[in-house]
Chimera marker file (.cmm) of the C-alpha trace (Angstrom):
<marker_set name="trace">
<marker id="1" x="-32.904" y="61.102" z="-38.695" r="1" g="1" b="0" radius="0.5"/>
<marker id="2" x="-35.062" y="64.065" z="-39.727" r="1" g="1" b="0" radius="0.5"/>
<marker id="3" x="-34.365" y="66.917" z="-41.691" r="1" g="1" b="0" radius="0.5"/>
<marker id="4" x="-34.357" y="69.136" z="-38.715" r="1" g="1" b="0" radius="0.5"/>
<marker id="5" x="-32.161" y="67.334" z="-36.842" r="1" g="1" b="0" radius="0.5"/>
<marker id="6" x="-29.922" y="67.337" z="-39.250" r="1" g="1" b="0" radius="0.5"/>
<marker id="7" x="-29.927" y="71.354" z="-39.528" r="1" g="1" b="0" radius="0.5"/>
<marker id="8" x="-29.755" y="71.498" z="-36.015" r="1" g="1" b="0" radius="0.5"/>
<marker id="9" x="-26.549" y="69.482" z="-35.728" r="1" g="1" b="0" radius="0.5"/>
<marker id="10" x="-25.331" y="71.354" z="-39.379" r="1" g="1" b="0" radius="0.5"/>
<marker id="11" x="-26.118" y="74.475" z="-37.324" r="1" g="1" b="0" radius="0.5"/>
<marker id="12" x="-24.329" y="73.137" z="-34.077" r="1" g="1" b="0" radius="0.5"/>
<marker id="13" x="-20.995" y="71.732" z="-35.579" r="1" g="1" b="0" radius="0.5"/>
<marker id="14" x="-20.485" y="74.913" z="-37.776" r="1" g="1" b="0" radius="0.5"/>
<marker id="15" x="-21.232" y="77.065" z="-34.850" r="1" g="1" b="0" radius="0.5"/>
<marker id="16" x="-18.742" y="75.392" z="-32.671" r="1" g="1" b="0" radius="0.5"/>
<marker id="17" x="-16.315" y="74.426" z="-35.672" r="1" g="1" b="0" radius="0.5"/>
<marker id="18" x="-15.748" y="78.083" z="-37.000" r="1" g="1" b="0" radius="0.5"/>
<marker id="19" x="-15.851" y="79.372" z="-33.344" r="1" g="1" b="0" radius="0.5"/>
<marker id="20" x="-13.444" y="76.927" z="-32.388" r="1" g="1" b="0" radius="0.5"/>
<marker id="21" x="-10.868" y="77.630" z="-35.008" r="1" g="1" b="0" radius="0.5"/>
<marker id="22" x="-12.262" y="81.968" z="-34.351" r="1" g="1" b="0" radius="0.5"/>
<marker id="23" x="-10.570" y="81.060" z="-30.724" r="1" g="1" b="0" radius="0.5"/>
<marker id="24" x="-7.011" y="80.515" z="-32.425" r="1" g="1" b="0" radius="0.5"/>
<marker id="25" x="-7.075" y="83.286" z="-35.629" r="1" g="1" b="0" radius="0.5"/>
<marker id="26" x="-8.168" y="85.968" z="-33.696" r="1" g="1" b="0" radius="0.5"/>
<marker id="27" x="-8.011" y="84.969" z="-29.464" r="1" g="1" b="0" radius="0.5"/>
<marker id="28" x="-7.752" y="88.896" z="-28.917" r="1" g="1" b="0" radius="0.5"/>
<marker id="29" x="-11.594" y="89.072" z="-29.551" r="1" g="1" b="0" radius="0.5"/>
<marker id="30" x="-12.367" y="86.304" z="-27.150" r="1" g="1" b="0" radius="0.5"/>
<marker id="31" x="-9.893" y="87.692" z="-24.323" r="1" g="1" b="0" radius="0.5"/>
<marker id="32" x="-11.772" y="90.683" z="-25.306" r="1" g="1" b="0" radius="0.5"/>
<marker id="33" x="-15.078" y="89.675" z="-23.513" r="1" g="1" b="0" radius="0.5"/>
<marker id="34" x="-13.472" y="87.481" z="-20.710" r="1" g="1" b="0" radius="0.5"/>
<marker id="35" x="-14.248" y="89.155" z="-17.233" r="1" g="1" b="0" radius="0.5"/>
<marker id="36" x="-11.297" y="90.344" z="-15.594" r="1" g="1" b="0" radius="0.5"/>
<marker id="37" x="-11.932" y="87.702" z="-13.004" r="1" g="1" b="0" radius="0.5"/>
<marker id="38" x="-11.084" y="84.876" z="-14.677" r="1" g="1" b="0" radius="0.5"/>
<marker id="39" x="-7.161" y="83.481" z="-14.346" r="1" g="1" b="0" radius="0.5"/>
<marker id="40" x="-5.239" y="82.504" z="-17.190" r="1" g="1" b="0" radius="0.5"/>
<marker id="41" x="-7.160" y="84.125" z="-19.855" r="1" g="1" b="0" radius="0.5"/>
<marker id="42" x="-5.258" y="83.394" z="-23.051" r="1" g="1" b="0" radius="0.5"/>
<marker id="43" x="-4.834" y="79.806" z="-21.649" r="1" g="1" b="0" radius="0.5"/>
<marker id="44" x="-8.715" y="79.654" z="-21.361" r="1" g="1" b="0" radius="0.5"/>
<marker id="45" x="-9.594" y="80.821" z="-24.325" r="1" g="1" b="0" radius="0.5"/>
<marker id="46" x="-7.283" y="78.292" z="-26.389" r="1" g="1" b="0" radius="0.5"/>
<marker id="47" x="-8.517" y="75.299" z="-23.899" r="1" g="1" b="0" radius="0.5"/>
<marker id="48" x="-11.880" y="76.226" z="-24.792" r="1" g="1" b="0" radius="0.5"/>
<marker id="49" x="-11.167" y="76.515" z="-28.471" r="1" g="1" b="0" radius="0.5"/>
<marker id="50" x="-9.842" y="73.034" z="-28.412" r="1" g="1" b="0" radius="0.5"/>
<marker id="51" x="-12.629" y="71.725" z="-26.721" r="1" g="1" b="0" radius="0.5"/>
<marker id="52" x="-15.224" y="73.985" z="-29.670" r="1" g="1" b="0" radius="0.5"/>
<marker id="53" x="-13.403" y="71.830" z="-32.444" r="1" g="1" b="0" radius="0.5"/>
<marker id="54" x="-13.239" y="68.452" z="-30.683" r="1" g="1" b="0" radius="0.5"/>
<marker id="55" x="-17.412" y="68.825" z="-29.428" r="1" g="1" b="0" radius="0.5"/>
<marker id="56" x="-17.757" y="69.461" z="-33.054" r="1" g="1" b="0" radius="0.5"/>
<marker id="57" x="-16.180" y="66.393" z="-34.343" r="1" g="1" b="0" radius="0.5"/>
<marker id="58" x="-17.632" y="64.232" z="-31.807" r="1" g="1" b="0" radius="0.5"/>
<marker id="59" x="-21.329" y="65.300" z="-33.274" r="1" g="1" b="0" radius="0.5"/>
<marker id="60" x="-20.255" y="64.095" z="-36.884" r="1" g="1" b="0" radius="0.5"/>
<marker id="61" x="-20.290" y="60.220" z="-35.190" r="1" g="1" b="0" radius="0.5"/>
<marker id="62" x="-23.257" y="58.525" z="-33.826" r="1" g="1" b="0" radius="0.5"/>
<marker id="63" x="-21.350" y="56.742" z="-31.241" r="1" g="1" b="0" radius="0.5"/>
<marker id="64" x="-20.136" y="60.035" z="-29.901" r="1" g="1" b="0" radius="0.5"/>
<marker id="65" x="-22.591" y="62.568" z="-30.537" r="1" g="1" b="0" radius="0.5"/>
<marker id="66" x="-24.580" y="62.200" z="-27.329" r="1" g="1" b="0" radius="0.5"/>
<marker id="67" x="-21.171" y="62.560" z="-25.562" r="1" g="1" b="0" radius="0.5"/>
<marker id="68" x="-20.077" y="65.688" z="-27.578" r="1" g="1" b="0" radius="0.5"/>
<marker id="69" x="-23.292" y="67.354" z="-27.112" r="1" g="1" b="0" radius="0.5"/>
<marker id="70" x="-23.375" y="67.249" z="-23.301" r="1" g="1" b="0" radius="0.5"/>
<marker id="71" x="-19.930" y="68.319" z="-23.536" r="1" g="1" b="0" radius="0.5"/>
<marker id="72" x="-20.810" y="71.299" z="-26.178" r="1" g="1" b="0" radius="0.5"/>
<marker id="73" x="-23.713" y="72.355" z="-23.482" r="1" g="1" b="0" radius="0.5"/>
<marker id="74" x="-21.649" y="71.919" z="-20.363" r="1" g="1" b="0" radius="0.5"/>
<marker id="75" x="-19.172" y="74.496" z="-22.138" r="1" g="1" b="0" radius="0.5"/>
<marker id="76" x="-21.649" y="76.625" z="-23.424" r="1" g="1" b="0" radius="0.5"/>
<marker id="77" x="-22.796" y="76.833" z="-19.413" r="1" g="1" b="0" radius="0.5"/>
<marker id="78" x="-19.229" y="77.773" z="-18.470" r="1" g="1" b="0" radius="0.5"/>
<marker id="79" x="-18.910" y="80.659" z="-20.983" r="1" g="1" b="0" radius="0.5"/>
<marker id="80" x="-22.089" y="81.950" z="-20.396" r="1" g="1" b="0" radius="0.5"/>
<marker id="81" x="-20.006" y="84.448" z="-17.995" r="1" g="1" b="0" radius="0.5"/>
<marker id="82" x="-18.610" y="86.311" z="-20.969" r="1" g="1" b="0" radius="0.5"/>
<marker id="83" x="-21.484" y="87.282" z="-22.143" r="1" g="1" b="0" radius="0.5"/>
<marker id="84" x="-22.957" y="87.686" z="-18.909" r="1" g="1" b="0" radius="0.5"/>
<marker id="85" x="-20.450" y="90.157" z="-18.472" r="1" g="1" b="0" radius="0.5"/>
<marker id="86" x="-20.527" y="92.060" z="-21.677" r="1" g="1" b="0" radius="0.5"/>
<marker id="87" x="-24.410" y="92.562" z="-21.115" r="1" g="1" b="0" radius="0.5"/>
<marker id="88" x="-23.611" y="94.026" z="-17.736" r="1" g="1" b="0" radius="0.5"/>
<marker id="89" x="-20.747" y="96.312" z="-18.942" r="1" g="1" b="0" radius="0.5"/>
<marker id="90" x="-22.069" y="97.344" z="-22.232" r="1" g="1" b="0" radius="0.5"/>
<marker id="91" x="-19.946" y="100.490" z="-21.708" r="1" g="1" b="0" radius="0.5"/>
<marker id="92" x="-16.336" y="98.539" z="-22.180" r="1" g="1" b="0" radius="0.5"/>
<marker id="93" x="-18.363" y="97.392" z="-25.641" r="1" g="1" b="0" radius="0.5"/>
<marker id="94" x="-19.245" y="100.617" z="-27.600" r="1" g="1" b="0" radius="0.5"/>
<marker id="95" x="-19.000" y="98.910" z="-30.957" r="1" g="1" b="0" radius="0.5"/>
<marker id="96" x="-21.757" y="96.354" z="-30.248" r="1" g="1" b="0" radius="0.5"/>
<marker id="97" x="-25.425" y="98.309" z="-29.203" r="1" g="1" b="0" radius="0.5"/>
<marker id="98" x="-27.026" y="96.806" z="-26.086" r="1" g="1" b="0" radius="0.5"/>
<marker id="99" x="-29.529" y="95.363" z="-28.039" r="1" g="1" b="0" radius="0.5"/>
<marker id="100" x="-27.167" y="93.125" z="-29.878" r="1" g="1" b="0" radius="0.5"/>
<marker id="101" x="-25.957" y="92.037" z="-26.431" r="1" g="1" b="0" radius="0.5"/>
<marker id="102" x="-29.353" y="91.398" z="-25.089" r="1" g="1" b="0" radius="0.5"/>
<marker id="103" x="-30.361" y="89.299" z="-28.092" r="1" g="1" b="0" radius="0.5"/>
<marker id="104" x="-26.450" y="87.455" z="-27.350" r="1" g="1" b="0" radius="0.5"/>
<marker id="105" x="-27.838" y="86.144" z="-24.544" r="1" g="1" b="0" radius="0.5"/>
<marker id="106" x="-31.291" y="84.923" z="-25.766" r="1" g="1" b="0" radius="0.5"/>
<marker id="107" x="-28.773" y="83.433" z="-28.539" r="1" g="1" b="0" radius="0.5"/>
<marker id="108" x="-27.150" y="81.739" z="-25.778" r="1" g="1" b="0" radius="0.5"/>
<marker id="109" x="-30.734" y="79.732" z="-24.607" r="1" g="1" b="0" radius="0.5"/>
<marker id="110" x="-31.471" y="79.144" z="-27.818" r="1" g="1" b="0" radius="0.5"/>
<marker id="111" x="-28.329" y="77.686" z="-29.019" r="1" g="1" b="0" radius="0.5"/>
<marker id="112" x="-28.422" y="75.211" z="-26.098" r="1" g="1" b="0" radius="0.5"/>
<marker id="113" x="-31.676" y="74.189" z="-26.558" r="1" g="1" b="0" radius="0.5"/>
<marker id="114" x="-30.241" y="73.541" z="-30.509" r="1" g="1" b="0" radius="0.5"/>
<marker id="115" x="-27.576" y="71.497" z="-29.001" r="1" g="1" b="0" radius="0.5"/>
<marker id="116" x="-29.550" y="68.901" z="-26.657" r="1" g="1" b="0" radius="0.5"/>
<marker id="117" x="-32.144" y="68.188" z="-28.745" r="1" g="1" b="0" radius="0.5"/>
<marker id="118" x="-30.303" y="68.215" z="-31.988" r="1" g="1" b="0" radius="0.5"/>
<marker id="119" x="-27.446" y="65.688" z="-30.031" r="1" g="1" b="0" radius="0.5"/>
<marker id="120" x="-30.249" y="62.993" z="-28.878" r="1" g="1" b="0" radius="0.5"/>
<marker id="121" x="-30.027" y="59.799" z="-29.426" r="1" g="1" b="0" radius="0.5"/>
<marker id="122" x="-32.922" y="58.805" z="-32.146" r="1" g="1" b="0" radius="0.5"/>
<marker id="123" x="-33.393" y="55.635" z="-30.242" r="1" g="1" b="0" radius="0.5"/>
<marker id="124" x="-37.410" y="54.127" z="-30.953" r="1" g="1" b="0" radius="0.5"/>
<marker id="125" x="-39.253" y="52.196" z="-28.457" r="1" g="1" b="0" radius="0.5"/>
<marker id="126" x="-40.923" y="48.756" z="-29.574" r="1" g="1" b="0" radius="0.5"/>
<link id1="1" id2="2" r="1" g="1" b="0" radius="0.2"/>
<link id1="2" id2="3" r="1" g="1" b="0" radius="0.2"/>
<link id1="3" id2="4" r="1" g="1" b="0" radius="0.2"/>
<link id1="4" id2="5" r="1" g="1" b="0" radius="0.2"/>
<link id1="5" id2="6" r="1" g="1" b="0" radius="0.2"/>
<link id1="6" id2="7" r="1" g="1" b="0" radius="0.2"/>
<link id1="7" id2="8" r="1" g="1" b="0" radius="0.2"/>
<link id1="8" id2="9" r="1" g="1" b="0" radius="0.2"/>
<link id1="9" id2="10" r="1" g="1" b="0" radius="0.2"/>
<link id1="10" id2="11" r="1" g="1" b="0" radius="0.2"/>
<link id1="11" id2="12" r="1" g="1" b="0" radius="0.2"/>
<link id1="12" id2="13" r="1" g="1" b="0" radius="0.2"/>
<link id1="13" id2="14" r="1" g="1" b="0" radius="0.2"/>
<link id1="14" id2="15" r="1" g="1" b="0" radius="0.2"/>
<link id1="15" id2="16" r="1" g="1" b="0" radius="0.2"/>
<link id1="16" id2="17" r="1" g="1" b="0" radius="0.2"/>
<link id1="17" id2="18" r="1" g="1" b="0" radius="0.2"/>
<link id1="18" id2="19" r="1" g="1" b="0" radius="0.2"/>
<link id1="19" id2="20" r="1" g="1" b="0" radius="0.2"/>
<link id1="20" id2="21" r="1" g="1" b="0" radius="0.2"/>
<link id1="21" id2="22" r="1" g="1" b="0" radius="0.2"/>
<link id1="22" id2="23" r="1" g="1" b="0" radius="0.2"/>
<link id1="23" id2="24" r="1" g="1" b="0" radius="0.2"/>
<link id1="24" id2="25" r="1" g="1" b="0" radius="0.2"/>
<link id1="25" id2="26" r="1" g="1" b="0" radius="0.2"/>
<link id1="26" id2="27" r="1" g="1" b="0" radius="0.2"/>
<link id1="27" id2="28" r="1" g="1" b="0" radius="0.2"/>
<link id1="28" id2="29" r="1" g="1" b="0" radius="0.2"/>
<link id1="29" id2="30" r="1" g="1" b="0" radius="0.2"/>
<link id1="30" id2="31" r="1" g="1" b="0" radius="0.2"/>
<link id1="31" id2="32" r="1" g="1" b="0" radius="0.2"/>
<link id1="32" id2="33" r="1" g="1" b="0" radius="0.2"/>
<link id1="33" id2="34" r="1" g="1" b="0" radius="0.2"/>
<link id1="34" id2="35" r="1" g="1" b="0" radius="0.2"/>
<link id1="35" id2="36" r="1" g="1" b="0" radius="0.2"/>
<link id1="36" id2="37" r="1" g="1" b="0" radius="0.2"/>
<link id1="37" id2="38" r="1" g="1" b="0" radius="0.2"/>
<link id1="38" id2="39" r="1" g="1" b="0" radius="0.2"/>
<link id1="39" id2="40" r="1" g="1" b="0" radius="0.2"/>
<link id1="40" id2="41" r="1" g="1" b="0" radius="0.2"/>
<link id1="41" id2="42" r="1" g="1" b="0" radius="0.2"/>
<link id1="42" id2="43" r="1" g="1" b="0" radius="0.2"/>
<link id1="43" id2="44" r="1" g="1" b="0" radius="0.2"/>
<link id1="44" id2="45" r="1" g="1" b="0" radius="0.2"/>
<link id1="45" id2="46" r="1" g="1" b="0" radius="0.2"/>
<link id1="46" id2="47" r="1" g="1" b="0" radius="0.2"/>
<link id1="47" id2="48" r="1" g="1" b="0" radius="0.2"/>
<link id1="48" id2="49" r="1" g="1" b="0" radius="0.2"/>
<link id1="49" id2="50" r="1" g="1" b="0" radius="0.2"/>
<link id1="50" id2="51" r="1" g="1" b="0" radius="0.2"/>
<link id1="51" id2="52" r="1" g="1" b="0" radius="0.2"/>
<link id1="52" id2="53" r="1" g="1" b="0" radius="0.2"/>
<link id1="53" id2="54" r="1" g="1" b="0" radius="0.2"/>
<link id1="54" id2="55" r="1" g="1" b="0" radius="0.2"/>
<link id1="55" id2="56" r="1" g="1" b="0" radius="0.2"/>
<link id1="56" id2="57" r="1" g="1" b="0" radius="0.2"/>
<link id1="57" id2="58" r="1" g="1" b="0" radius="0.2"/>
<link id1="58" id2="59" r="1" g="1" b="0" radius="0.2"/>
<link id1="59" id2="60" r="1" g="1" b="0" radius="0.2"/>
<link id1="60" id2="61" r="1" g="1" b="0" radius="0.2"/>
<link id1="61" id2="62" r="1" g="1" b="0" radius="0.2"/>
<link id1="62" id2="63" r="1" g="1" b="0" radius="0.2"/>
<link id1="63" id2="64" r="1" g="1" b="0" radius="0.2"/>
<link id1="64" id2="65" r="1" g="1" b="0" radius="0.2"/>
<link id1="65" id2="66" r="1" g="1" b="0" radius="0.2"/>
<link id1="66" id2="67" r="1" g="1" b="0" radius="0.2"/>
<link id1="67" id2="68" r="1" g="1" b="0" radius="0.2"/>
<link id1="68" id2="69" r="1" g="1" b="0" radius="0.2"/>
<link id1="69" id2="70" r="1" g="1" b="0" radius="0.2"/>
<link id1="70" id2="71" r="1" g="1" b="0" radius="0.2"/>
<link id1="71" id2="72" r="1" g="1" b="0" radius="0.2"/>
<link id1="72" id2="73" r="1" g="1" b="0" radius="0.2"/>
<link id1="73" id2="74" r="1" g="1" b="0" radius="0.2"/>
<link id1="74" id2="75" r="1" g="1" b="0" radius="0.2"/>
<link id1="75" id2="76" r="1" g="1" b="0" radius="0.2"/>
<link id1="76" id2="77" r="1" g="1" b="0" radius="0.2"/>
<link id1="77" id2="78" r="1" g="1" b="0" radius="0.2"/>
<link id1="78" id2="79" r="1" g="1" b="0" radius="0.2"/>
<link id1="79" id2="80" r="1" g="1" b="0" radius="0.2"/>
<link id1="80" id2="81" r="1" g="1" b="0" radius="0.2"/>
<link id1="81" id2="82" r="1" g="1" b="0" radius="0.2"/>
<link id1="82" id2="83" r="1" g="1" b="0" radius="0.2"/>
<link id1="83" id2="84" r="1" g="1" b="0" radius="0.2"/>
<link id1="84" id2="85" r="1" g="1" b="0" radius="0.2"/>
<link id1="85" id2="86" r="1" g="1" b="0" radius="0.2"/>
<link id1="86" id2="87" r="1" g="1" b="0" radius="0.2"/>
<link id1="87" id2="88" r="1" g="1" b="0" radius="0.2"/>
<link id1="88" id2="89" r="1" g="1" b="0" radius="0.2"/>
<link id1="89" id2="90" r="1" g="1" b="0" radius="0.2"/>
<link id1="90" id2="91" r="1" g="1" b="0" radius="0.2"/>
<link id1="91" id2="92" r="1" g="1" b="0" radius="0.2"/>
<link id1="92" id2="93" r="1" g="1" b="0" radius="0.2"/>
<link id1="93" id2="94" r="1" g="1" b="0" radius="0.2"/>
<link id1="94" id2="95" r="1" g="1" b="0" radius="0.2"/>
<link id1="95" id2="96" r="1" g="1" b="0" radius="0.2"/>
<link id1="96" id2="97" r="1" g="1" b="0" radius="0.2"/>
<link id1="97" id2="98" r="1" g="1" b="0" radius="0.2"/>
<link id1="98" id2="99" r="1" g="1" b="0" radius="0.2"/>
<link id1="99" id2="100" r="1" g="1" b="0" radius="0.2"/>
<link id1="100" id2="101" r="1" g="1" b="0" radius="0.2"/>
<link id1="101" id2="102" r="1" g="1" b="0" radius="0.2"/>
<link id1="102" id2="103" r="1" g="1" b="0" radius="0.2"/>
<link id1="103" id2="104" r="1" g="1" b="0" radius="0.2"/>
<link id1="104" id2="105" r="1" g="1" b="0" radius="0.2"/>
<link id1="105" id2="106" r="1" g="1" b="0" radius="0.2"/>
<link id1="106" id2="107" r="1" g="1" b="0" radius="0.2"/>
<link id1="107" id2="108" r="1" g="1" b="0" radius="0.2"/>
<link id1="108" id2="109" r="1" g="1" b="0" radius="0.2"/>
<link id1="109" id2="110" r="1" g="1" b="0" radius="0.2"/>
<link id1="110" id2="111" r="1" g="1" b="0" radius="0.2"/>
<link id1="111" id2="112" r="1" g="1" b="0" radius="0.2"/>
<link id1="112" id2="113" r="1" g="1" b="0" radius="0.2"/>
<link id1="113" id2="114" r="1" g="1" b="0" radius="0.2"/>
<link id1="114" id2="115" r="1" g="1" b="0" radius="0.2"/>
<link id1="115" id2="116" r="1" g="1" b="0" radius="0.2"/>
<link id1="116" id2="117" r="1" g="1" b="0" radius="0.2"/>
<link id1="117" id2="118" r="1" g="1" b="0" radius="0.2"/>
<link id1="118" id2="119" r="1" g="1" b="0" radius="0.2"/>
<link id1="119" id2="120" r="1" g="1" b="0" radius="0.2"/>
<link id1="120" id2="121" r="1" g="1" b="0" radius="0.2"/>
<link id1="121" id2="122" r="1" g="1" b="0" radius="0.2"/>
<link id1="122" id2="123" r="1" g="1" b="0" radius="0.2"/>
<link id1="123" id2="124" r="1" g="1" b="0" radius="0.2"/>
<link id1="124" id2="125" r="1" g="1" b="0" radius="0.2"/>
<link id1="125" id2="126" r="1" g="1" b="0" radius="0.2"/>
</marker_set>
């Protein structure tokens, strides 16, 4: 494995690891930015914590990483909404500029692009 794979899945699991653990020290930030549309917020936010920490473990395995990182994408997909929605309501947001929320969301891409190519398999052809 390359050294920039292995930053990209350093980058990846300590992403998801701290966020993960962020979702259970301080869930009032993440119910913060959840659109009011969404049932069951504090239930959501500690589902997807769980699921932050255990995508983040399953990247530390070969065997699972592929797995994890499909997983780690699909949720990154399904919380895209949250930031969707802060972009579009900067106003509810004063403390962050709408820059910052701009560049959240080109974050967002990039981060996803980190996690499928840093989760490949390095499988060689003969």
């Amino acid at each position: 494995m390359n050294k920039l794979k292995i930053a990209g899945l350093a980058f990846v699991f300590l992403w998801f690891m701290g966020g993960g653990v962020m979702h259970f020290i301080t869930p009032e930030l993440f119910l913060a930015i959840m659109p009011p549309a969404v049932p069951y917020p504090e239930a959501i936010v500690a589902i997807s914590g769980v699921f932050e920490i255990l995508g983040a473990l399953g990247l530390l395995l070969q065997r699972t990483r592929r797995m994890a990182g499909i997983g780690l994408f699909v949720l990154t997909l399904a919380v895209s909404p949250a930031n969707i929605y802060m972009s579009l309501n900067p106003e509810l947001f004063p403390d962050v500029s709408e820059l910052a929320l701009t560049i959240r969301l080109l974050i967002q891409v990039m981060l996803l692009a980190c996690i499928w190519i840093s989760s490949k398999s390095d499988v060689k052809s003969e």
